[in-house]
Every structure is written in structure tokens, then in C-alpha cells.
N, C-alpha and C positions, 0 to 999 in steps of 0.2 A: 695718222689717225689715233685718236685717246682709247686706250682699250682700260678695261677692269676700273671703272672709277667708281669708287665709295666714299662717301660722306658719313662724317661722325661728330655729331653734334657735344662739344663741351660746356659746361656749365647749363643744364638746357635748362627752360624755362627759368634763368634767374641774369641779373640785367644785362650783365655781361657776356649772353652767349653769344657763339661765335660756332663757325664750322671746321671741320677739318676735315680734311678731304687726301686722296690717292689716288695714281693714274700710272700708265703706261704710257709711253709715247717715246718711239724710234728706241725700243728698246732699252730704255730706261726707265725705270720709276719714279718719281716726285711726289713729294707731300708738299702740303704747305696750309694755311689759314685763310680765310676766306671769311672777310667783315666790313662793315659799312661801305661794303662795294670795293674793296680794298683786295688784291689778293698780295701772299706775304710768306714770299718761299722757304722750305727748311732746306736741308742741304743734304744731298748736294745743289747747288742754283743753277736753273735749265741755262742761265743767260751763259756761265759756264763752258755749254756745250750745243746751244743751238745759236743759229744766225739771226740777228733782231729782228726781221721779218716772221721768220717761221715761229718765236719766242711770243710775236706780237700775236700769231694767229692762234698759236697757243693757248694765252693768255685771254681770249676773247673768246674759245671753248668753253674752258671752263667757268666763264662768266655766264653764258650762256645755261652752260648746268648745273651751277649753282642758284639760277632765278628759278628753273624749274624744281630744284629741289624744295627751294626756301618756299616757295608756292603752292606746296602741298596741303601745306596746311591752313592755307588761307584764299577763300573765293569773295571773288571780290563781282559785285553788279552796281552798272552805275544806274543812278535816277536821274531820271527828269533828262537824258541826255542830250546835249544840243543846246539846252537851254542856258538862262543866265545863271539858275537856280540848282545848274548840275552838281551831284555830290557824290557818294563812292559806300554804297551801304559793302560790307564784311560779314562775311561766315570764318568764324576761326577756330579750332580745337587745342583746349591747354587743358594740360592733368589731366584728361580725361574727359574734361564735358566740353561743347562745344556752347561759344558764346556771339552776338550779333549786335550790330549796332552800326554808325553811319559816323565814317570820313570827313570833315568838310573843315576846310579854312586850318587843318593840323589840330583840330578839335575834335576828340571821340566822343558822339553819345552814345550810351549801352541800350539796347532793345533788354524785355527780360526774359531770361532771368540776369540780373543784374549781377555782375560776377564777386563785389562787395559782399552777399549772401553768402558767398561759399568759400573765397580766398581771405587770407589777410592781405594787410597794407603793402607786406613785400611781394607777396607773389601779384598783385595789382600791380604794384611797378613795372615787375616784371612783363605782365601782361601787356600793358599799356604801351612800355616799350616793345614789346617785337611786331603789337601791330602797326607802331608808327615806323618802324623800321622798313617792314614789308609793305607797308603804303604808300612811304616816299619813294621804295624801290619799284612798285607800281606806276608812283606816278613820272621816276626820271624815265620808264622803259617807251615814254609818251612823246621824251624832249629829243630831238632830234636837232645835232650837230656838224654839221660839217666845215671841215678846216677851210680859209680860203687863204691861195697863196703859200700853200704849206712849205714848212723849211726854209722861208723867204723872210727878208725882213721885218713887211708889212703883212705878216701874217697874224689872220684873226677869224672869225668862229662866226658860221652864218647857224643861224639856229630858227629850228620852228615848233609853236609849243599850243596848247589847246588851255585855255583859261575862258570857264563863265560860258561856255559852247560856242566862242568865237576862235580861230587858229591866225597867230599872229607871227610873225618872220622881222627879224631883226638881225643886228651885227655886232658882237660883242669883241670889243676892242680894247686894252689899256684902262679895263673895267671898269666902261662907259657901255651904252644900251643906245642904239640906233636902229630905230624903228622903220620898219620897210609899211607899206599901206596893206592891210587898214592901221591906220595910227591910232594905237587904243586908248587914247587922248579925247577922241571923238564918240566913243566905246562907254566909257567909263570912268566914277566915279573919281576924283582927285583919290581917296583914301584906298582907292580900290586900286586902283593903277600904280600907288605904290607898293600895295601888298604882292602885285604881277611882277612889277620889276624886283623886289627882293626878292621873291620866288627863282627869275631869271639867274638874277648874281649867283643867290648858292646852287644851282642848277649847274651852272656855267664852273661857279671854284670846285665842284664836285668833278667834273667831266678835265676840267686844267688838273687838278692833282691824280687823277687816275694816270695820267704819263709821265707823272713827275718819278722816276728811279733817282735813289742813292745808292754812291757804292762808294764805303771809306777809302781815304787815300792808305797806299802804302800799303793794302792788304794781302797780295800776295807778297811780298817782301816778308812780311812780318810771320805769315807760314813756311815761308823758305828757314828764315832765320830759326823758327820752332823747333824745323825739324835738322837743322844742323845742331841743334844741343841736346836733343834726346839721344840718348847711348842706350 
């Protein structure tokens, strides 16, 4: 179980913020970083000393508390739900005042007071990035995943996702798109139906690199060898 976890916000409000976070678990401590859905351990590394299962469940905690964290400062209601016409209005707090405006198609428009008024050009950026950040992470907590065949050769990724107030099931494979019924061909728009499928793709290479781990070659070697030349 994660005991004592706190989060500390660096760089805040400017483009590059990111999280950083602390925890207990089986008796040891961990830090690490926590960004575009990425988590990105300091050291010592849990994989280290827990079994890839327990590391995995781990690792899906603090995922989980880090969306409630990031969420705080952002409420989100959808309009028109259901419909073709659905869109994603935002309540958000920066610097101190709170501003509002409307989601749609990864386009913000600002309700006023228009945050132009009161920030400059960099904190705008800044702005504009965290709420598209915390709106993509709104809308991938939507796309639902599941591996088919896992660990097997012909393993590939059944997926169900909500677009335009219709919910459509497909199979992403050798990053091709196979569509289960209703086929959103039938649904929608030629220019439409492609904006659903890119949507899908980076949905899909966001969700593939979340279990992509690296780990250099050679690196415990190369701390063995460290510490045979320190006297």
C-alpha cells in the first residue's frame, strides 16, 4: 500500500511544468517525475527491488494519483453530451484567477475574462499548454484498451473510444485501425473520420510507449567496476 505521498509541482505555471512526487511503499521510499503521462524514476529504481507485477501495480497507483492531483485545478463539463456537437467547456485556476472557455476539435476558445487581459504572451503559453495537457489527459482517461492475445505473437489492442456522442470498438494492430460495427464510415464525414482515426493512432502510440521501459546495457557492470576504483 503507498503511504505518505506528495507532489511538488516544478517549474509551475511555465511550459515545462512537470510533477514531482514521493511515496512509501514496502518500506522504502521513491521519487520520481511524473509528465505527459510518463512516470520517470530517481533512484534508487523500484524495478530494482520489486517483482514486475507488483512494480506494474505500483506504477498504475501512482498514475492514478497523479490525475487526481493534476485535476484539481481543472473541472471540466461536457455540452450538448451525446450529441454530434459534443464539446468539453473547462473551469481552470492560474496565478491566481480563474479562467473558462470550451475544448473542442484540441482548439480552446476563452469565455471572458479573456486571459490576454491580464497575462502576457509567455504565461498564455504557458496557460494554454496545461490546459491542453489536462484535456488530453481527460480525454485519453475515456479510451479504453485492452491487450488481445497478450505476450503472444499476434498480439494487438482492442480499443473503445467516444467521438461526436457515438462509441466505436475497433483493433489496432501493426498501426492499422479495424473497425468493429457501427463502422464510423457510415457515421461520418470523410474529413471527419479522419480526424477520429489520428485521434485513435496517438491515443493508441501514447498507451504502446507507456510500457515501453529502457534499461542501458552493461549497467550494473559499470557500477561494480566504480566501485572497485574508489579507495
Amino acid at each position: 500500500m503507498i503511504q505518505n505521498f506528495k507532489v511538488k509541482t516544478l517549474f509551475k505555471d511555465q511550459i515545462h511544468e512537470r510533477q514531482q512526487f514521493t511515496l512509501s511503499f514496502e518500506g522504502a521510499t521513491y521519487q520520481g517525475i511524473f509528465h505527459d503521462e510518463n512516470i520517470q524514476w530517481f533512484h534508487p529504481q523500484p524495478h530494482t527491488k520489486l517483482a514486475k507485477e507488483v512494480l506494474k501495480d505500483l506504477e498504475a497507483h501512482v498514475y492514478d494519483l497523479m490525475q487526481d492531483h493534476i485535476h484539481q485545478d481543472l473541472q471540466i463539463k461536457p455540452m450538448f453530451e451525446g450529441q454530434v456537437h459534443e464539446r468539453q467547456q473547462f473551469t481552470i485556476n492560474f496565478k491566481g484567477a480563474t479562467y473558462q472557455g470550451i475544448f473542442h476539435n484540441e482548439d480552446i476558445q476563452w469565455f471572458y475574462p479573456q486571459p490576454h487581459t491580464k497575462c502576457g504572451e509567455r504565461d498564455i503559453k504557458a496557460l494554454e499548454s496545461k490546459v491542453y495537457e489536462l484535456m488530453q489527459n481527460y480525454i485519453h482517461q475515456k479510451f479504453k484498451v485492452k491487450p488481445l492475445f497478450e505476450d503472444q505473437v499476434h498480439e494487438r489492442q482492442q480499443f473503445t473510444l467516444s467521438f461526436e456522442g457515438e462509441h466505436y470498438h475497433g483493433i489496432f494492430h501493426d498501426e492499422e485501425i479495424q473497425w468493429f460495427h457501427p463502422q464510423p464510415k457510415h457515421n461520418l464525414e470523410e474529413e471527419d473520420l479522419q480526424d477520429l482515426e489520428s485521434k485513435v493512432y496517438k491515443l493508441m502510440q501514447n498507451h504502446i510507449y507507456q510500457d515501453f521501459k529502457v534499461k542501458p546495457f552493461f549497467e550494473d557492470q559499470l557500477h561494480e567496476s566504480q566501485q572497485q576504483t574508489t579507495y
